[in-house]
Backbone atoms as SQL, in Angstrom:
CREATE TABLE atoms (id INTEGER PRIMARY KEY, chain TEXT, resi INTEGER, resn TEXT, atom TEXT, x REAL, y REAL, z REAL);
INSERT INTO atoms VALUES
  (1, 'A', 1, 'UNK', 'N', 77.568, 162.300, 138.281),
  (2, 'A', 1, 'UNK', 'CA', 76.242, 161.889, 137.889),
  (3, 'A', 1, 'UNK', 'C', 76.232, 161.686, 136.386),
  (4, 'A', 2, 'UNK', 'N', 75.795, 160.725, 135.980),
  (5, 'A', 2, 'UNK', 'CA', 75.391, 160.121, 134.354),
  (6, 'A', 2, 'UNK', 'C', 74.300, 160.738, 133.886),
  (7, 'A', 3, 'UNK', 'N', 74.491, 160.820, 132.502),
  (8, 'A', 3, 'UNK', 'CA', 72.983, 161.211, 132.003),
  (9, 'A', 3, 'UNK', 'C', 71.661, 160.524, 132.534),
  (10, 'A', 4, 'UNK', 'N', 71.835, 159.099, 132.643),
  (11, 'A', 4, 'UNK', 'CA', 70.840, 158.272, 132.949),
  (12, 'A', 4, 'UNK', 'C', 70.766, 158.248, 134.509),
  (13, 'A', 5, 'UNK', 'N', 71.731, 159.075, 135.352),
  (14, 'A', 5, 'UNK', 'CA', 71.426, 159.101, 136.745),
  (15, 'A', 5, 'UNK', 'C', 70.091, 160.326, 136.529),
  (16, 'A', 6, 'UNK', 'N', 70.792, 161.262, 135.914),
  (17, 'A', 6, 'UNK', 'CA', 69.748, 162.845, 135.918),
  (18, 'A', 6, 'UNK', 'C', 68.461, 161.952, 135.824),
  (19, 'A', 7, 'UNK', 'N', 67.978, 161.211, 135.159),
  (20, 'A', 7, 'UNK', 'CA', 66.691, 161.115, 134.769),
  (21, 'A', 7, 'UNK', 'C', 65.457, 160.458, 136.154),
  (22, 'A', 8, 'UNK', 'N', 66.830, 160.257, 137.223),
  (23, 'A', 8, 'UNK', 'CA', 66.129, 159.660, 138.542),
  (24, 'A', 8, 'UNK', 'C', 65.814, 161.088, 139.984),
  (25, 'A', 9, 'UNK', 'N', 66.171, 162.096, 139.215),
  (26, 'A', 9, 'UNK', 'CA', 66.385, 163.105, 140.423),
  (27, 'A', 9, 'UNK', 'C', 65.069, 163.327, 140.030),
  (28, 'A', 10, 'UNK', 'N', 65.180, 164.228, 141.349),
  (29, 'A', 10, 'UNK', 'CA', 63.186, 165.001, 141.303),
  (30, 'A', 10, 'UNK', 'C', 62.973, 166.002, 140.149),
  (31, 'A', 11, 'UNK', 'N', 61.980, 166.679, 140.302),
  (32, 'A', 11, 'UNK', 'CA', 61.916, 167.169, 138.744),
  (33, 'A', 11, 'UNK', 'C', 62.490, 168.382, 138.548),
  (34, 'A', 12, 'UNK', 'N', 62.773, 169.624, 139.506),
  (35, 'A', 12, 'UNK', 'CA', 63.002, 170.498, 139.574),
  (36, 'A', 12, 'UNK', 'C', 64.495, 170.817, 139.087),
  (37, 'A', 13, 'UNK', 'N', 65.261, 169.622, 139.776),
  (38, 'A', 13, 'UNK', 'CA', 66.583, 169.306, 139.372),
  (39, 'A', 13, 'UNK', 'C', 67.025, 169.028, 137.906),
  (40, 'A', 14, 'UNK', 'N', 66.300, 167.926, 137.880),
  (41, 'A', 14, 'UNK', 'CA', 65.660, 167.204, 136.626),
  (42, 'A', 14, 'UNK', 'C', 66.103, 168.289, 135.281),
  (43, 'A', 15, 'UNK', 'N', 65.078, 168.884, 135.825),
  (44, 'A', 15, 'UNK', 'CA', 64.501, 169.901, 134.667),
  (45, 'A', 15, 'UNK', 'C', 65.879, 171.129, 134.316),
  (46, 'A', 16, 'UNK', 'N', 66.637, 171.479, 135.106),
  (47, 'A', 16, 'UNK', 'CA', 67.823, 172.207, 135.264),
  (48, 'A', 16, 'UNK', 'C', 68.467, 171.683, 134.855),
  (49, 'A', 17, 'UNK', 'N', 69.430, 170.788, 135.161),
  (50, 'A', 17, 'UNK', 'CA', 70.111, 169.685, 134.466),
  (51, 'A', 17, 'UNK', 'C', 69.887, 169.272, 133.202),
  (52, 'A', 18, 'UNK', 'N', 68.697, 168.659, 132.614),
  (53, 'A', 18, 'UNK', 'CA', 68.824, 169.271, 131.021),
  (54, 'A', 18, 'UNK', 'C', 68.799, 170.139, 130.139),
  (55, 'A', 19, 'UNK', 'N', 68.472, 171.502, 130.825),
  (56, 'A', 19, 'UNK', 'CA', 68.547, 172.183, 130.668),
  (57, 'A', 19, 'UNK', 'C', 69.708, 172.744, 130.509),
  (58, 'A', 20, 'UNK', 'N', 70.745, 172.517, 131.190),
  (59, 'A', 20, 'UNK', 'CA', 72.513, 173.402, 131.283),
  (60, 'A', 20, 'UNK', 'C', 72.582, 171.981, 129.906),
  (61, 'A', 21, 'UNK', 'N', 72.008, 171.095, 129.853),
  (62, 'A', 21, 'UNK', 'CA', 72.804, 169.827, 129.061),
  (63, 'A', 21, 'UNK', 'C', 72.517, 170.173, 127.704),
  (64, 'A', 22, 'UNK', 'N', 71.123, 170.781, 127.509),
  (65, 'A', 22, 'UNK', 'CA', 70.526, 171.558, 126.419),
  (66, 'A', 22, 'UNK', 'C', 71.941, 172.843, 125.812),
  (67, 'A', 23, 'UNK', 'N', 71.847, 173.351, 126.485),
  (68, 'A', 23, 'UNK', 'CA', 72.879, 174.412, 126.085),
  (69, 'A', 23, 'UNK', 'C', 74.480, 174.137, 125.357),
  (70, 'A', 24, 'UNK', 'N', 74.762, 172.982, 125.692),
  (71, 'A', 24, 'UNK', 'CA', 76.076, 172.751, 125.438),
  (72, 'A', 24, 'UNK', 'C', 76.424, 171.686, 124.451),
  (73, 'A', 25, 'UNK', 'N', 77.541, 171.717, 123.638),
  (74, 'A', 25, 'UNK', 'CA', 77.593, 170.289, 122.845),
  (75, 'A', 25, 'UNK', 'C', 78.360, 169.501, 124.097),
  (76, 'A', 26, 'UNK', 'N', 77.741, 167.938, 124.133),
  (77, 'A', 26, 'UNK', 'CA', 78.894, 166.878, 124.584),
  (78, 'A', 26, 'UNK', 'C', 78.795, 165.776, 124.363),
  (79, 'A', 27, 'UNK', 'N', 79.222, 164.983, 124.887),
  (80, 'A', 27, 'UNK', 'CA', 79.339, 163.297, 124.183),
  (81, 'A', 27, 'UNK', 'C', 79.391, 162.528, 126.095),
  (82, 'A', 28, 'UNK', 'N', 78.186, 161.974, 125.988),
  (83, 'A', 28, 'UNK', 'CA', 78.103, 161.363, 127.092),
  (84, 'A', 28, 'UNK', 'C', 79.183, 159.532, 127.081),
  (85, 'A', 29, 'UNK', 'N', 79.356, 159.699, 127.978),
  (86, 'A', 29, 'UNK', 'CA', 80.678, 158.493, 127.899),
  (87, 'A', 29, 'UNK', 'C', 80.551, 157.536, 128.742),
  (88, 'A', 30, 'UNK', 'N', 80.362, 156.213, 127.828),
  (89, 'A', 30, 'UNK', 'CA', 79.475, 155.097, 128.583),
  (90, 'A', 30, 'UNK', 'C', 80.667, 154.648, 129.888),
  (91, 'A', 31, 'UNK', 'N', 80.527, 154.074, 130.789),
  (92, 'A', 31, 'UNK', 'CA', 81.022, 153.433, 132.070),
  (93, 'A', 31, 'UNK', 'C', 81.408, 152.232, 131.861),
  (94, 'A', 32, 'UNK', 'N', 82.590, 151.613, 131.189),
  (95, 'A', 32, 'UNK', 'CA', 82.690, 150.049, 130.960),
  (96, 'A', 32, 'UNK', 'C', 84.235, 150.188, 131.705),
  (97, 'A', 33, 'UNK', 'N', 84.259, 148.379, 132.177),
  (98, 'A', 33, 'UNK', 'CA', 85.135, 148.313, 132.988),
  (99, 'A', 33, 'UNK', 'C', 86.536, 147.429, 132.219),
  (100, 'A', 34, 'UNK', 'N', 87.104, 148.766, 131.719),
  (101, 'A', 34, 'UNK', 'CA', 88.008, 147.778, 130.880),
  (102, 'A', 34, 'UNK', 'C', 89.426, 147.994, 131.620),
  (103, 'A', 35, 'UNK', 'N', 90.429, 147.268, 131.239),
  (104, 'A', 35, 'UNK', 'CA', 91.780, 147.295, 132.137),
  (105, 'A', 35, 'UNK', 'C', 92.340, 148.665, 132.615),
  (106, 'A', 36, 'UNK', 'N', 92.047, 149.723, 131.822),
  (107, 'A', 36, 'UNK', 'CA', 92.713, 150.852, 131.728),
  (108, 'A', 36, 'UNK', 'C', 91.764, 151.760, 132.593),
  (109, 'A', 37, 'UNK', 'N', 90.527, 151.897, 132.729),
  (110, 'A', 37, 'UNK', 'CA', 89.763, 152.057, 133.804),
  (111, 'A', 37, 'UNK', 'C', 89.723, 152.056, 134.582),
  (112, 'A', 38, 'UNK', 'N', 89.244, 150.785, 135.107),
  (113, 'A', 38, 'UNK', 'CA', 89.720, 150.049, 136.173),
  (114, 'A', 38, 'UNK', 'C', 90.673, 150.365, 137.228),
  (115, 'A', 39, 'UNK', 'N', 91.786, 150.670, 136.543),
  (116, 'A', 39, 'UNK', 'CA', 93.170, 150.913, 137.092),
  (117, 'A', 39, 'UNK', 'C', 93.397, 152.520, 137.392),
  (118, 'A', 40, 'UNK', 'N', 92.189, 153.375, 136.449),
  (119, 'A', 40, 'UNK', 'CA', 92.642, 154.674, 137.171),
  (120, 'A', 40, 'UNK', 'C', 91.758, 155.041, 137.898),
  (121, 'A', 41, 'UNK', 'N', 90.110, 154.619, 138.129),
  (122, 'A', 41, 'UNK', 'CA', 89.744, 153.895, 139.205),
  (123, 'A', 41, 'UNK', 'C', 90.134, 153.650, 140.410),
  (124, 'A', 42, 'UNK', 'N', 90.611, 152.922, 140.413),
  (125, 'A', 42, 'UNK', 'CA', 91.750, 152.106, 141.920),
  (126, 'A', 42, 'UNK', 'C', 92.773, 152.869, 142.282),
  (127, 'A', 43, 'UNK', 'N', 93.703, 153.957, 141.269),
  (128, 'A', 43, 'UNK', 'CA', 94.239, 154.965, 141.748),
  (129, 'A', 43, 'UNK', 'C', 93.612, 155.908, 142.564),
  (130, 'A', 44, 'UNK', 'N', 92.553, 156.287, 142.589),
  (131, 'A', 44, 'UNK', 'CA', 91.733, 157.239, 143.485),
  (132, 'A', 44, 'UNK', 'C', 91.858, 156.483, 144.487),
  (133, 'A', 45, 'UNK', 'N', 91.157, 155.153, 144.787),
  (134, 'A', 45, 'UNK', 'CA', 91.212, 154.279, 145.728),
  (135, 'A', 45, 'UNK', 'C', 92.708, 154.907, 147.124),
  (136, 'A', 46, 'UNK', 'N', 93.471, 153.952, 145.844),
  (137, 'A', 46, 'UNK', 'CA', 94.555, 153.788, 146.229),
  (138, 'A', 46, 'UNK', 'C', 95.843, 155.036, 146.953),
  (139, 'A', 47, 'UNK', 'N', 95.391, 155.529, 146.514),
  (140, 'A', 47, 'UNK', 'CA', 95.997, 157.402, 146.701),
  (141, 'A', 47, 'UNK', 'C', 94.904, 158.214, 147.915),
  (142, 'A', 48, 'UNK', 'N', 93.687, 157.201, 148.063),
  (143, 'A', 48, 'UNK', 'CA', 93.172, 158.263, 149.186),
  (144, 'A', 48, 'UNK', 'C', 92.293, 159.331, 148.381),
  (145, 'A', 49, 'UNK', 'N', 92.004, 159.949, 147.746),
  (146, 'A', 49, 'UNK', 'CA', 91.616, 160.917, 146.741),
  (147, 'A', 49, 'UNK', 'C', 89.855, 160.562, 147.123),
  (148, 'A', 50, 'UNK', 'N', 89.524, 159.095, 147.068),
  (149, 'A', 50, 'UNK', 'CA', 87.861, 159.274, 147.136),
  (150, 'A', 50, 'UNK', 'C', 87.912, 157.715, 147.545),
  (151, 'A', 51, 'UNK', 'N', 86.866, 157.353, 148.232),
  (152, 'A', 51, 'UNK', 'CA', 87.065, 156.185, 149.334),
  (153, 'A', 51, 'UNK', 'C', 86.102, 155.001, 148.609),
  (154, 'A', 52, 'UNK', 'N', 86.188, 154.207, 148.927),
  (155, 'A', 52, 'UNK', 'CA', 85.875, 152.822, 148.526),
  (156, 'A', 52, 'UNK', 'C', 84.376, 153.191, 147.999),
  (157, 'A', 53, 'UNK', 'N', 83.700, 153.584, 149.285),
  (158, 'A', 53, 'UNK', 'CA', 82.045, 153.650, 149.104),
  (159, 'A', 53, 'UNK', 'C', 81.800, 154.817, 147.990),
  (160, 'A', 54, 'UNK', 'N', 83.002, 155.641, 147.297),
  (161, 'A', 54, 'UNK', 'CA', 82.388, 156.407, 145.934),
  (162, 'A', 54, 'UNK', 'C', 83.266, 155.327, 144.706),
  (163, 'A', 55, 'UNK', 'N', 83.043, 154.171, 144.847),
  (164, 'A', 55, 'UNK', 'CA', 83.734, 153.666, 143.460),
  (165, 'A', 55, 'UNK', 'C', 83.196, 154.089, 142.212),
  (166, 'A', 56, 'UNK', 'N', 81.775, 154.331, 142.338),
  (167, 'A', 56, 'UNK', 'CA', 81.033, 154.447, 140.791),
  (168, 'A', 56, 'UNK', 'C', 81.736, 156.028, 140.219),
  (169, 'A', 57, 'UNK', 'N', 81.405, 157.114, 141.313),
  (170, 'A', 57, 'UNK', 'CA', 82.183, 158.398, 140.897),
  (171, 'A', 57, 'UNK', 'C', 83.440, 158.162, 140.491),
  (172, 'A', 58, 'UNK', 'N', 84.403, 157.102, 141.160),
  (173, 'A', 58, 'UNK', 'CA', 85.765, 156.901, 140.810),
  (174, 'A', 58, 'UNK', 'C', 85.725, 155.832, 139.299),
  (175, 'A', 59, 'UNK', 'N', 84.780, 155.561, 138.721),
  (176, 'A', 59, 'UNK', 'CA', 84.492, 154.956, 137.413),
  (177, 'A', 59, 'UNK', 'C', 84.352, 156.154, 136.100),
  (178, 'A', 60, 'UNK', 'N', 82.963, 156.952, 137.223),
  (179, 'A', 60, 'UNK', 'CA', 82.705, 157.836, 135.968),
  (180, 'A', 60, 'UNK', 'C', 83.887, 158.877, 135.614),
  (181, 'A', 61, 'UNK', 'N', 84.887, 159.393, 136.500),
  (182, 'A', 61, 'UNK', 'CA', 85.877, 160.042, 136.337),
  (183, 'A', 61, 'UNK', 'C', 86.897, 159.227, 135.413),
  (184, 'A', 62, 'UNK', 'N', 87.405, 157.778, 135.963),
  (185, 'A', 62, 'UNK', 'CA', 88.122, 157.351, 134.813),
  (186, 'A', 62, 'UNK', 'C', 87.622, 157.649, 133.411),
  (187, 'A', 63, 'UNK', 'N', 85.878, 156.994, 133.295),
  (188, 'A', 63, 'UNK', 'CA', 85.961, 156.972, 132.149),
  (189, 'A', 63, 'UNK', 'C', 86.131, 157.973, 131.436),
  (190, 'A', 64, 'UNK', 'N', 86.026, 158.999, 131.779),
  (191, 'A', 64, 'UNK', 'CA', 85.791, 160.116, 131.043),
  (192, 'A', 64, 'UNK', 'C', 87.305, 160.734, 131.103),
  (193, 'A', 65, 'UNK', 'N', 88.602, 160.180, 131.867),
  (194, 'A', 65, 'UNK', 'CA', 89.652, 160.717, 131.428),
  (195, 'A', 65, 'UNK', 'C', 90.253, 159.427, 130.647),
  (196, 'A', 66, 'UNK', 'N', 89.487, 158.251, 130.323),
  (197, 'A', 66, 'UNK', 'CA', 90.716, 157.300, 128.960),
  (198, 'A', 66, 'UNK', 'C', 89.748, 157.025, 127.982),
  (199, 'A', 67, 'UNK', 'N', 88.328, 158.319, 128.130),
  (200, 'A', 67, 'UNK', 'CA', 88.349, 158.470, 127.268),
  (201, 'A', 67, 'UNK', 'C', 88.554, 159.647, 125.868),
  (202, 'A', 68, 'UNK', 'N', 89.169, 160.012, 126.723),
  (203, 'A', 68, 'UNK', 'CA', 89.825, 161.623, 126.228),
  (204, 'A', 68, 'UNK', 'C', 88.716, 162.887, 126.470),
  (205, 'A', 69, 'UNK', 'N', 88.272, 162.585, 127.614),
  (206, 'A', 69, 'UNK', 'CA', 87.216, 163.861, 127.285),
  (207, 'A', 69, 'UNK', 'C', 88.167, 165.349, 128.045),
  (208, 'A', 70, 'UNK', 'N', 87.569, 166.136, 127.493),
  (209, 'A', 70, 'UNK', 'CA', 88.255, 167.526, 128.154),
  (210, 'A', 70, 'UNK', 'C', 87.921, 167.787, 129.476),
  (211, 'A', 71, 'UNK', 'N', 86.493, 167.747, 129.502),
  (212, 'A', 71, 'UNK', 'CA', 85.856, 168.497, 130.881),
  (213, 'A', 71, 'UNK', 'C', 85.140, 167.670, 131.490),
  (214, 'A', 72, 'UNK', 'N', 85.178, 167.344, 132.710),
  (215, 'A', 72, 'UNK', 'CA', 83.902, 166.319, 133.482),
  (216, 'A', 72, 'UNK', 'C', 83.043, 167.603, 134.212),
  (217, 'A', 73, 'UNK', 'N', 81.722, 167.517, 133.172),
  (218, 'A', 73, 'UNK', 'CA', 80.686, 168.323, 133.939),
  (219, 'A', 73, 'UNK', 'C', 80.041, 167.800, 135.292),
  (220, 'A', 74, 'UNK', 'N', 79.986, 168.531, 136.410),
  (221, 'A', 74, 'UNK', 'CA', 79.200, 167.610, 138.153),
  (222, 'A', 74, 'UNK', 'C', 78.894, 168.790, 138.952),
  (223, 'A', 75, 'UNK', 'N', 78.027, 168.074, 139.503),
  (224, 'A', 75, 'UNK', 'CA', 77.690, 169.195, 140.622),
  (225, 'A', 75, 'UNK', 'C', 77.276, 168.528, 142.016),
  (226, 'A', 76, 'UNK', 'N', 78.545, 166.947, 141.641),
  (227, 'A', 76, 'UNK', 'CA', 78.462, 166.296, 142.743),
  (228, 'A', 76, 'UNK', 'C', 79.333, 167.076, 143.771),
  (229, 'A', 77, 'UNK', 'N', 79.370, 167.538, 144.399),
  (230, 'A', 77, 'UNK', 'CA', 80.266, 168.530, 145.482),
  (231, 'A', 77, 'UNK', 'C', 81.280, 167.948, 146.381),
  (232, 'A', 78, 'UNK', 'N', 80.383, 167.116, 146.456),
  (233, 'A', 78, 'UNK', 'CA', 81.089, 165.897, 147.911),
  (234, 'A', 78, 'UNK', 'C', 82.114, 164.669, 147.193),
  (235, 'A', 79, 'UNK', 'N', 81.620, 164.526, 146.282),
  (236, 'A', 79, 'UNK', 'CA', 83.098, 163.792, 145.670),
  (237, 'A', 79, 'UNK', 'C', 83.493, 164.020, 144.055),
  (238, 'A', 80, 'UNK', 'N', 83.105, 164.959, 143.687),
  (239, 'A', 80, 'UNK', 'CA', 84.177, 165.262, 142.388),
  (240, 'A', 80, 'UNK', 'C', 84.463, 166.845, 142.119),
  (241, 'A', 81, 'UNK', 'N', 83.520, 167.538, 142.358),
  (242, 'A', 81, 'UNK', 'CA', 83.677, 168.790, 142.335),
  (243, 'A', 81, 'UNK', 'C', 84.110, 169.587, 143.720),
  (244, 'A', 82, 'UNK', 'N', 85.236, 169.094, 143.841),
  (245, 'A', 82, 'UNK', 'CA', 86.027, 169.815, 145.367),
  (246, 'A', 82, 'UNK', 'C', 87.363, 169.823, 144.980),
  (247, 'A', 83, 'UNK', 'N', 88.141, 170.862, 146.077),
  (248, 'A', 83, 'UNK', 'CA', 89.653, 170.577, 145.916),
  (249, 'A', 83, 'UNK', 'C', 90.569, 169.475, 145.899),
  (250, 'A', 84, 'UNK', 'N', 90.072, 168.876, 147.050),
  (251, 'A', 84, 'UNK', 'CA', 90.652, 167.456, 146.650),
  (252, 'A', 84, 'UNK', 'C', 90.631, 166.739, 145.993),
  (253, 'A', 85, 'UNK', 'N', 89.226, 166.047, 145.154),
  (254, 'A', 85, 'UNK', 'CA', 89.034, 165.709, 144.182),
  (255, 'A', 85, 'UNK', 'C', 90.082, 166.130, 142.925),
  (256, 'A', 86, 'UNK', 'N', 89.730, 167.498, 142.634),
  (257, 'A', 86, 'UNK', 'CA', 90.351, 168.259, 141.484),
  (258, 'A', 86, 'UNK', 'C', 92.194, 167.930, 141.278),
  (259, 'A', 87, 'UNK', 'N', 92.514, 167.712, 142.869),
  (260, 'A', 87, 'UNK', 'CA', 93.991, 167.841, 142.565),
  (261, 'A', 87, 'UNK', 'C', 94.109, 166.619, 142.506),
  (262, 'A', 88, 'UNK', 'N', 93.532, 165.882, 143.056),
  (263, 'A', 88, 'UNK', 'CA', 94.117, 164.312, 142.814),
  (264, 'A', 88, 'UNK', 'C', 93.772, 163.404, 141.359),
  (265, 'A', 89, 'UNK', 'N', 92.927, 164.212, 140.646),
  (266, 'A', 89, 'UNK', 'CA', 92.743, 163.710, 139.320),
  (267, 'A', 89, 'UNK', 'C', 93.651, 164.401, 138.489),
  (268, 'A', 90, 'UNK', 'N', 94.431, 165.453, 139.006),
  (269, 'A', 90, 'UNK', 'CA', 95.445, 166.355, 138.165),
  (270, 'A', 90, 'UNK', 'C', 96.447, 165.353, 138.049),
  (271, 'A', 91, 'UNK', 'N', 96.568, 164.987, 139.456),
  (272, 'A', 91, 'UNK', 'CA', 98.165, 163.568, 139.954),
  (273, 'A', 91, 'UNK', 'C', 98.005, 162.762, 138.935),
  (274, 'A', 92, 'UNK', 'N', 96.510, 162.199, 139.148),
  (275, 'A', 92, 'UNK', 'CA', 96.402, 160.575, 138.422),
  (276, 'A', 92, 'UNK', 'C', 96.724, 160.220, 136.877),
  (277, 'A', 93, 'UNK', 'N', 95.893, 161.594, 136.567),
  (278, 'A', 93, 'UNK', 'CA', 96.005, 161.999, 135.090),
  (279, 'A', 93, 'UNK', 'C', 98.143, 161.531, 134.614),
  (280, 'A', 94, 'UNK', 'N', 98.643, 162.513, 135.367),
  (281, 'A', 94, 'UNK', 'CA', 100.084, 162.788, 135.604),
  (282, 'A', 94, 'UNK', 'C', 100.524, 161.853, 135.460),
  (283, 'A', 95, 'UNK', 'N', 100.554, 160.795, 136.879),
  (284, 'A', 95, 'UNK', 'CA', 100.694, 159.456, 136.770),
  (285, 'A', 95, 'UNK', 'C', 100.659, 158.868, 136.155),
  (286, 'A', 96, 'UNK', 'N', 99.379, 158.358, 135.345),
  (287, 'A', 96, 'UNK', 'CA', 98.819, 157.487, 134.367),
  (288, 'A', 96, 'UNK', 'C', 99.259, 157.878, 133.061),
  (289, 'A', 97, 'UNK', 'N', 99.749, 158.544, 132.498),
  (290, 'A', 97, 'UNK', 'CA', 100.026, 159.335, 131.361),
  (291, 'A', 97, 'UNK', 'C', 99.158, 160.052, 130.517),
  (292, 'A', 98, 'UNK', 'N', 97.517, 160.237, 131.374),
  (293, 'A', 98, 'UNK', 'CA', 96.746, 160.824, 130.769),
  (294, 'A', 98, 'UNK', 'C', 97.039, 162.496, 130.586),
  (295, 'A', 99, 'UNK', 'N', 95.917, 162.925, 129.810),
  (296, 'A', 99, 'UNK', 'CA', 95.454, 164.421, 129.565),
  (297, 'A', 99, 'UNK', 'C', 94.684, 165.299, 130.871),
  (298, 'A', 100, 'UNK', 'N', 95.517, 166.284, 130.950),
  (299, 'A', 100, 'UNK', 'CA', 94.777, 167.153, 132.222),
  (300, 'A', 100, 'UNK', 'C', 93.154, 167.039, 131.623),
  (301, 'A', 101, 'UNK', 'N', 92.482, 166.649, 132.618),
  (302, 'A', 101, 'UNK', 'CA', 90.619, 167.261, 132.442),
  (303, 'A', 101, 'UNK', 'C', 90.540, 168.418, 133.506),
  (304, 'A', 102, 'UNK', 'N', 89.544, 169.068, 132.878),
  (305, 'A', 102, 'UNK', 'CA', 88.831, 169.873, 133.667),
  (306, 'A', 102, 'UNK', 'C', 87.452, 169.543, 134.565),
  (307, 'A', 103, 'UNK', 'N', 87.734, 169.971, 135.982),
  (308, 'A', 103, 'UNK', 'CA', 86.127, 169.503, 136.605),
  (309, 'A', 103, 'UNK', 'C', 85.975, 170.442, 136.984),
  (310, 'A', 104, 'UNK', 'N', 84.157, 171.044, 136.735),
  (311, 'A', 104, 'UNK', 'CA', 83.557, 172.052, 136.866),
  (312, 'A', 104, 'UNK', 'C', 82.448, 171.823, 136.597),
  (313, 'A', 105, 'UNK', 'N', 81.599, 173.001, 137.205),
  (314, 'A', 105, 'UNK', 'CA', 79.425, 172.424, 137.234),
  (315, 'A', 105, 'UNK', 'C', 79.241, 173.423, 135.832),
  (316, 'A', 106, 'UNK', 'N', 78.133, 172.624, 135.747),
  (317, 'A', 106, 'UNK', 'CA', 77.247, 172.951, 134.496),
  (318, 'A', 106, 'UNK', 'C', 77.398, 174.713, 134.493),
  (319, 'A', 107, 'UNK', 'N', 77.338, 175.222, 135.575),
  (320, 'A', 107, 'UNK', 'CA', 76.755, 176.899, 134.949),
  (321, 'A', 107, 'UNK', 'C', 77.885, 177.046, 134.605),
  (322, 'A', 108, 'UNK', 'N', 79.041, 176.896, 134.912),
  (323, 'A', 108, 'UNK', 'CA', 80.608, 177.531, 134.349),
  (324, 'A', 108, 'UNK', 'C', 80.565, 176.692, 133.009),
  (325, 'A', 109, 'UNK', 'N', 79.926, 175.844, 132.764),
  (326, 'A', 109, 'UNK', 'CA', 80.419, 175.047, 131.279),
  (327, 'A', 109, 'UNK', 'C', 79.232, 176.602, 130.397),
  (328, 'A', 110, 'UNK', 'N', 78.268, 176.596, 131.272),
  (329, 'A', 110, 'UNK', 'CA', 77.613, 177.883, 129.934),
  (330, 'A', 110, 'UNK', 'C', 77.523, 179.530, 130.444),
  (331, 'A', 111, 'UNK', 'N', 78.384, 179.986, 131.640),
  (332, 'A', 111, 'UNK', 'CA', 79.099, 180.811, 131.730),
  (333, 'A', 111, 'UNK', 'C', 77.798, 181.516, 132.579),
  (334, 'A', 112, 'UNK', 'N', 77.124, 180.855, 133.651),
  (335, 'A', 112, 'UNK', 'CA', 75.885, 181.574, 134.126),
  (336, 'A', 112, 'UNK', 'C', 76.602, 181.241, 135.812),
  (337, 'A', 113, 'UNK', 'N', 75.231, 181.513, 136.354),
  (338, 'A', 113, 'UNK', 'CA', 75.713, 181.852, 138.059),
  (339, 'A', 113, 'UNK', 'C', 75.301, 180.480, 138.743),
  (340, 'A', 114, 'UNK', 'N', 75.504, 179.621, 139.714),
  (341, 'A', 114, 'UNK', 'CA', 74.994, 178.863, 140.298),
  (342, 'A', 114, 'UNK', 'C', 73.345, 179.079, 140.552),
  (343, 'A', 115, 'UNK', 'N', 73.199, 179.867, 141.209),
  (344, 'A', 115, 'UNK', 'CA', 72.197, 180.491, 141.892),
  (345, 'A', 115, 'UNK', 'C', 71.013, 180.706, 140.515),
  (346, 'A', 116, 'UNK', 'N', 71.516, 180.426, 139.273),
  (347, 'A', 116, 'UNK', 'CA', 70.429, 180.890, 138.213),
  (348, 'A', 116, 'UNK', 'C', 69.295, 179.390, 137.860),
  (349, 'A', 117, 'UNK', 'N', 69.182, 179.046, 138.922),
  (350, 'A', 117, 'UNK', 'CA', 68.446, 177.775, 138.706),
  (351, 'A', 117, 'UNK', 'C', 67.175, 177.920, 138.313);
C-alpha cells in the first residue's frame, strides 16, 4: 500500500496508518516504470512469487528495492507481508544484484504490538 493508497481506506485504518507513519522517519518512493523495475517486477511474475493480478504490489516492491530502500513497511498480508513473499524477494534481490530489504508491518517498524490499534 502507497501513501496515497492509505488516504482511500476507511477512517479508522486511515487514522492508524498515519499514525505508525507519524512515528517513524521515511522517504516514500514514487512507482515509475523504468527498465530496471520493470524487470524486477516481472521476476516475481516470472518466478511464481506473486501472480499477474498483484502487478501493482509487484511494482511497489521493485520500487522500493532499486531504489535502495532498507525496509518495505505493509500490512498487506496476502501479498507482501508473508513467507513467500519474503523469501522470494530475498532470491530476486540475489538475482538481480540488489540489497537484501526488509518486509515487515508498521508496529515492528516502531516496536509496538499488532493488536495496539
Amino acid at each position: 500500500m502507497s501513501v496515497a493508497e492509505i488516504t482511500k481506506c476507511g477512517e479508522q485504518k486511515r487514522n492508524t496508518l498515519f499514525g505508525y507513519l507519524g512515528q517513524i522517519e521515511y522517504t516514500a518512493v514514487e512507482v515509475v516504470s523504468d527498465d530496471k523495475a520493470l524487470k524486477v517486477a516481472s521476476r516475481f511474475i516470472d518466478l511464481g512469487i506473486l501472480k499477474q493480478t498483484s502487478y501493482d504490489d509487484c511494482q511497489h516492491i521493485a520500487a522500493a528495492i532499486t531504489n535502495g530502500c532498507d525496509v518495505i513497511v505493509s500490512w498487506n498480508f496476502k501479498h507482501i507481508v508473508n513467507l513467500k513473499t519474503i523469501s522470494g524477494v530475498k532470491a530476486v534481490t540475489a538475482l538481480e544484484g540488489y540489497t537484501d530489504i526488509l518486509i515487515c508491518t508498521p508496529s515492528v517498524v516502531v516496536g509496538g504490538d499488532e493488536n495496539d490499534t
